[in-house]
FINULUM-904314 format. One line per field, with one value per atom (N, C-alpha, C): residue number from 1; atom name; x, y negated, z negated. Coordinates in nm, 4 decimals, always signed. Each point is the difference from the previous one (the first is absolute). Example, Ala and Ser with C-alpha at 12.3 -4.5 7.8 and 13.67 -1.06 7.14 Angstrom:
// FINULUM-904314
i	c(1:1:1:2:2:2)
at	c(N:CA:C:N:CA:C)
px	c(+1.3190:-0.0890:+0.0900:-0.0350:+0.0820:-0.0770)
py	c(+0.5690:-0.1190:-0.1200:-0.1050:-0.1190:-0.1090)
pz	c(-0.7800:+0.0000:+0.0000:+0.0720:-0.0060:-0.0730)
// end
This chain:
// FINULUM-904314
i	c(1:1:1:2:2:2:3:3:3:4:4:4:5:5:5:6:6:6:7:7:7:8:8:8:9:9:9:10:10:10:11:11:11:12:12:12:13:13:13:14:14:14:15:15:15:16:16:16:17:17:17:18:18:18:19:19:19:20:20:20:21:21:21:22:22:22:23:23:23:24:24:24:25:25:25:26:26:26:27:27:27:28:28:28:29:29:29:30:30:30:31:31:31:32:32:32:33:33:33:34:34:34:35:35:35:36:36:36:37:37:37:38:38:38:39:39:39:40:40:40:41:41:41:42:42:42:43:43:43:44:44:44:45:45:45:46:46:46:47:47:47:48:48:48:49:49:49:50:50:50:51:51:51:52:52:52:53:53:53:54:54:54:55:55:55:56:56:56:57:57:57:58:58:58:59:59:59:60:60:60:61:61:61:62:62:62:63:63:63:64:64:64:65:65:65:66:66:66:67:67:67:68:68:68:69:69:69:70:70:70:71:71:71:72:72:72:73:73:73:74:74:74:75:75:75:76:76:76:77:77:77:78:78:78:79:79:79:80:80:80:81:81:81:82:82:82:83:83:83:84:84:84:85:85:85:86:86:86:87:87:87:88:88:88:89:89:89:90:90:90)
at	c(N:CA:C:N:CA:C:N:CA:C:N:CA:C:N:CA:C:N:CA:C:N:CA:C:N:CA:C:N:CA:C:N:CA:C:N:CA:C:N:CA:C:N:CA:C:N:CA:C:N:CA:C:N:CA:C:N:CA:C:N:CA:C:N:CA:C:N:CA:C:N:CA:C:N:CA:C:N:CA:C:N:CA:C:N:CA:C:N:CA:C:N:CA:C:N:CA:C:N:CA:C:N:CA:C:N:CA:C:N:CA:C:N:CA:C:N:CA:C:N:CA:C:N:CA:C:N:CA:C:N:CA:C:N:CA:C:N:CA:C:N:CA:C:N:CA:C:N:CA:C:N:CA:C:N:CA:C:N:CA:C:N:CA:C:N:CA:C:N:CA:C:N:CA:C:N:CA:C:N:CA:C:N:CA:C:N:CA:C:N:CA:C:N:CA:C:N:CA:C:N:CA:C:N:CA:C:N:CA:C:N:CA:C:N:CA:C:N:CA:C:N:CA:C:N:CA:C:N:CA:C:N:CA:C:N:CA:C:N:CA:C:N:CA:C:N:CA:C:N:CA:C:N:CA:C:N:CA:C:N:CA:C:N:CA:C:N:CA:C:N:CA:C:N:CA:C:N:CA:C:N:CA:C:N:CA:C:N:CA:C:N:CA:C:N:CA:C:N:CA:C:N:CA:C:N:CA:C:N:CA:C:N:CA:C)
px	c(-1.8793:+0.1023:+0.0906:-0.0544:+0.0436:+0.1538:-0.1003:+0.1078:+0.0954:-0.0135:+0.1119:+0.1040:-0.0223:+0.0885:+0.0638:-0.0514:+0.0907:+0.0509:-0.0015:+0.1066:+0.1041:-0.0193:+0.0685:+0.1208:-0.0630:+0.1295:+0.0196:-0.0080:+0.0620:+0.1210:-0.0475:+0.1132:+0.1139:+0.1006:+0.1542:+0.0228:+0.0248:-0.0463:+0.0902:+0.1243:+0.0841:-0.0298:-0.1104:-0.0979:-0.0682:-0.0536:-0.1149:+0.0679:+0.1531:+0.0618:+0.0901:-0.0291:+0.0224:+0.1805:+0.0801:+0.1338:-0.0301:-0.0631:-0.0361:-0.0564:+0.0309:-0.0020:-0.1212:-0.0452:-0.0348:-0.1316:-0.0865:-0.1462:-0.0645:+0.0363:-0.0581:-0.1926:-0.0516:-0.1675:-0.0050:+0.0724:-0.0080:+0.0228:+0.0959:+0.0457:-0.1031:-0.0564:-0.1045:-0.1570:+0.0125:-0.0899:+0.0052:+0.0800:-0.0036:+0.0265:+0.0391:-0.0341:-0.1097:-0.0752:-0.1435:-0.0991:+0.0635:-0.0851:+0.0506:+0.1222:+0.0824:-0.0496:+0.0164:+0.0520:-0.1634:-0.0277:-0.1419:-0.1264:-0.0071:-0.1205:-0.0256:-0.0041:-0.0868:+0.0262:-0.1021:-0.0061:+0.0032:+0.0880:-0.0115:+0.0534:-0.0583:+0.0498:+0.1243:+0.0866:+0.0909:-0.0196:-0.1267:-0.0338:-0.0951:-0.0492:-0.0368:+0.0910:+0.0803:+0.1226:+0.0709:-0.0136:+0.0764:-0.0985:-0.1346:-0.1221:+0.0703:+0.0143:-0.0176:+0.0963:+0.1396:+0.1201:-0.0422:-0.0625:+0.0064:-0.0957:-0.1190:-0.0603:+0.0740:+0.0950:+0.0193:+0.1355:+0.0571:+0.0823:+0.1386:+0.0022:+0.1572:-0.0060:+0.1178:+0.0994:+0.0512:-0.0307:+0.0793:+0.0480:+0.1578:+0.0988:+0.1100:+0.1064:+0.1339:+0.0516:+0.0775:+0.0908:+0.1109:+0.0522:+0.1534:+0.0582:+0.1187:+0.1284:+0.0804:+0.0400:+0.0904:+0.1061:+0.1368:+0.1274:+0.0647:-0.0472:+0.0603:+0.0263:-0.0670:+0.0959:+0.1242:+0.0302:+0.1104:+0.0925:+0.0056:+0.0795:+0.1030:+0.1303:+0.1247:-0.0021:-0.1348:+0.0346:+0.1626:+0.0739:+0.1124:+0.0205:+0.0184:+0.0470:-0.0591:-0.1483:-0.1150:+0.0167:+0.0424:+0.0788:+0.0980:+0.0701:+0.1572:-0.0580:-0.0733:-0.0151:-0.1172:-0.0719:-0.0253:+0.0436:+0.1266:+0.0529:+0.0805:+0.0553:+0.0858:-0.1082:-0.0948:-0.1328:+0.0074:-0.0478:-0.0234:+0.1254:+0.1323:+0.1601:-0.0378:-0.0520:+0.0435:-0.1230:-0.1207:-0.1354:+0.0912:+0.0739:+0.0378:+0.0808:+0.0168:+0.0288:+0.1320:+0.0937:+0.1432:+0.0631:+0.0893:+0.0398:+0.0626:+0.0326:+0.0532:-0.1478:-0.1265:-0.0731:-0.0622:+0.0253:-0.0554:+0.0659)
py	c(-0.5169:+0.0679:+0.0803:+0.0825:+0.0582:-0.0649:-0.0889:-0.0923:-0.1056:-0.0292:-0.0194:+0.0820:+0.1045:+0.1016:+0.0489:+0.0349:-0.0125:-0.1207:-0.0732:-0.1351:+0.0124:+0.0145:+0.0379:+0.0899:+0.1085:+0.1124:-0.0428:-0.0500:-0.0271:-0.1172:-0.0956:-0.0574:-0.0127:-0.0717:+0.0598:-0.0674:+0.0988:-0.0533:-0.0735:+0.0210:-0.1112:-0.1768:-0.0487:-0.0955:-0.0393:+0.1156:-0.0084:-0.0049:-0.0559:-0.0017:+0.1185:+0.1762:+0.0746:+0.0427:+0.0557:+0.0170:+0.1368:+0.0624:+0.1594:+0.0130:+0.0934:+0.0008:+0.0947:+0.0921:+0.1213:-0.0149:+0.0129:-0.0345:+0.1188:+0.0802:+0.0966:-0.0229:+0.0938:+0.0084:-0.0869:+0.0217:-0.0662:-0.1519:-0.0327:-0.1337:-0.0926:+0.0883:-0.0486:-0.0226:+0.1016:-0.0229:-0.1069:-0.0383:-0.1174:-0.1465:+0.0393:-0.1191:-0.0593:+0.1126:-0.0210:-0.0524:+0.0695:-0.0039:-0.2060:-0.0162:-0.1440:-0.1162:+0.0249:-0.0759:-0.0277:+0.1363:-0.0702:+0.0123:+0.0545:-0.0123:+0.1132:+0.1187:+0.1058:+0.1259:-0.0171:+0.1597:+0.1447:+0.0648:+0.1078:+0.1043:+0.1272:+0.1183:+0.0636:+0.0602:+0.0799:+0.0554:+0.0785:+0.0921:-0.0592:-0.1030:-0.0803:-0.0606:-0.0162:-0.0618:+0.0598:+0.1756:+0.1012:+0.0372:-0.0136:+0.0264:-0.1238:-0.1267:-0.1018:+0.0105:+0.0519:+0.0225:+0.0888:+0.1141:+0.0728:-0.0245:-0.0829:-0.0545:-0.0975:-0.0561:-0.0880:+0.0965:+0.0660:+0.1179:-0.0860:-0.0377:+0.0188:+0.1235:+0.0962:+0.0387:-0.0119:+0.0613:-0.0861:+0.1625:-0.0146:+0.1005:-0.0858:+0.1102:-0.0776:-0.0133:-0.1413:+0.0229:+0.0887:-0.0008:+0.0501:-0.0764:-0.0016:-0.1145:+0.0543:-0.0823:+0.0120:-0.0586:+0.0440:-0.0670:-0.0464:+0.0426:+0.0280:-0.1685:-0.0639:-0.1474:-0.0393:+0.0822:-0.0753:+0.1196:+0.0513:+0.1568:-0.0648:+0.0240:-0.0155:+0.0938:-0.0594:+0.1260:+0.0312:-0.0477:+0.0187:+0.1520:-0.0062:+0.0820:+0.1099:-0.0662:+0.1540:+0.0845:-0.0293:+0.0055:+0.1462:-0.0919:+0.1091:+0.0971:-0.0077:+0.0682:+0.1397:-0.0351:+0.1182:+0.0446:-0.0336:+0.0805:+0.0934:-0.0735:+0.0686:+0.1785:-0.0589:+0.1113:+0.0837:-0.0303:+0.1209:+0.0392:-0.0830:+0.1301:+0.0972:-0.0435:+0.0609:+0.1392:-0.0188:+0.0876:+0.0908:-0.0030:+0.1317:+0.0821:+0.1361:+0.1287:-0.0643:+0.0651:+0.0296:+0.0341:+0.0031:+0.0062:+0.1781:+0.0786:+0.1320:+0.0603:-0.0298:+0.0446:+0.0778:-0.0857:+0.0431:+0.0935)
pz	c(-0.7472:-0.0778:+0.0925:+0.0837:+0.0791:+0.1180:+0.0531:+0.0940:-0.1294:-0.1260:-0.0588:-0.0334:-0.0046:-0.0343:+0.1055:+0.1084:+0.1017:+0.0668:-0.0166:+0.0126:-0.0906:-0.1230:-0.0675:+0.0225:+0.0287:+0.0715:+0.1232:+0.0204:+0.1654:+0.0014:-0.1439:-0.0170:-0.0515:+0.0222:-0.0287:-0.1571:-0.0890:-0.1533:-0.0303:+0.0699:-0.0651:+0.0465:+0.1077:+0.0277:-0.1372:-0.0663:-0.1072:-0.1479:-0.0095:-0.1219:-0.0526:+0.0670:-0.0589:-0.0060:-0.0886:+0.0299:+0.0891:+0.0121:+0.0276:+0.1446:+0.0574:+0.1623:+0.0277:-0.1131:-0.0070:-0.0888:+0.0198:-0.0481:-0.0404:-0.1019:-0.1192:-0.0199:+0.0083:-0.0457:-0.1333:-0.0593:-0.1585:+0.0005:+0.1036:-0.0032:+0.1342:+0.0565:+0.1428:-0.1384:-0.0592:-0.0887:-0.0810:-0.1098:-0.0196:+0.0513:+0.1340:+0.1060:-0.0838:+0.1051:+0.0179:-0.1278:-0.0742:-0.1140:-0.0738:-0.0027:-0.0495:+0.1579:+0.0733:+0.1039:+0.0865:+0.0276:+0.0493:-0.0655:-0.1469:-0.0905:+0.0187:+0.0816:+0.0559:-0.1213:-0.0756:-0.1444:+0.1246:-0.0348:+0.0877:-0.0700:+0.0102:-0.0508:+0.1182:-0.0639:+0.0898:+0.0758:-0.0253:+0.1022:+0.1226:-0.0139:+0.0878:+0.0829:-0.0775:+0.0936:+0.1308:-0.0779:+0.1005:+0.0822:-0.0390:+0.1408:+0.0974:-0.0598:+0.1001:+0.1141:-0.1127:+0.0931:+0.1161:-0.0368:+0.0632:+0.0896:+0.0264:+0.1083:+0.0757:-0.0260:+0.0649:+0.0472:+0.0075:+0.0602:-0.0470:-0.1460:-0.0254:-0.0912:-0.0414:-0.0197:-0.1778:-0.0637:-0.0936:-0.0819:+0.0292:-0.0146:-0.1056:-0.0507:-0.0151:+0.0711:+0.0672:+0.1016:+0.0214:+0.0892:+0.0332:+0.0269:-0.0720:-0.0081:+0.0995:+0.1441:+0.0819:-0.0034:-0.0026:-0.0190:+0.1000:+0.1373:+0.1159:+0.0489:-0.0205:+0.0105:-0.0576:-0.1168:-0.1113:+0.0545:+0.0724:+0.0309:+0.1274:-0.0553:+0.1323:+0.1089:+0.1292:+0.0943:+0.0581:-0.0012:-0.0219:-0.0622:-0.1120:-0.1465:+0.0422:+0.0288:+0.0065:+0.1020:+0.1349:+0.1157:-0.0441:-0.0736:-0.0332:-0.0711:-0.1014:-0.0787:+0.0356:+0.0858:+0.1039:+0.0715:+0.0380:+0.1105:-0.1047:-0.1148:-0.1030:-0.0687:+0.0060:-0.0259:+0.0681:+0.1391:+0.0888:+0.0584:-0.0111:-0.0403:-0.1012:-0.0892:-0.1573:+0.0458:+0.0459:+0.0208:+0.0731:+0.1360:+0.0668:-0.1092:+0.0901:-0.0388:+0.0060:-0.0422:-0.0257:+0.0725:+0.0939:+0.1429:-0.0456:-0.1487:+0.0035:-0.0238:+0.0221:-0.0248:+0.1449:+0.0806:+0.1410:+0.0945)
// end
């Protein structure tokens, strides 16, 4: 059971049919439970995770690929103009 389940996570789900990139306890759970026969309680599940040293958080969505370093470029320099003091201030 053990070494199925980590094969499992190790593999890339969209291989295994899934539209989803991102493998939820609930949805690793009914893997397991549809796909390889294995009756398992949740909380067994999260011991297992947690022996086998994954992780199971919500992700964080990074944008920083779809981002015009360009734009982002200008738009910090436009920032840290805007952050200084006021030239009648000094």
């Amino acid at each position: 059971m053990r070494a199925q389940v980590e094969q499992l996570l190790e593999a890339a789900l969209t291989t295994l049919g899934y539209a989803f990139t991102v493998l939820t306890a609930g949805r690793l759970l009914r893997h397991v439970r549809e796909q390889l026969g294995l009756a398992m309680h949740k909380n067994t599940l999260r011991h297992l995770l947690d022996a086998l040293g994954f992780v199971y958080r919500r992700p964080k969505h990074d944008l920083t690929a779809l981002q015009d370093s360009e734009a982002k470029a200008e738009a910090k320099t436009l920032f840290d103009d805007l952050k200084k003091s006021p030239s009648w201030r000094n």
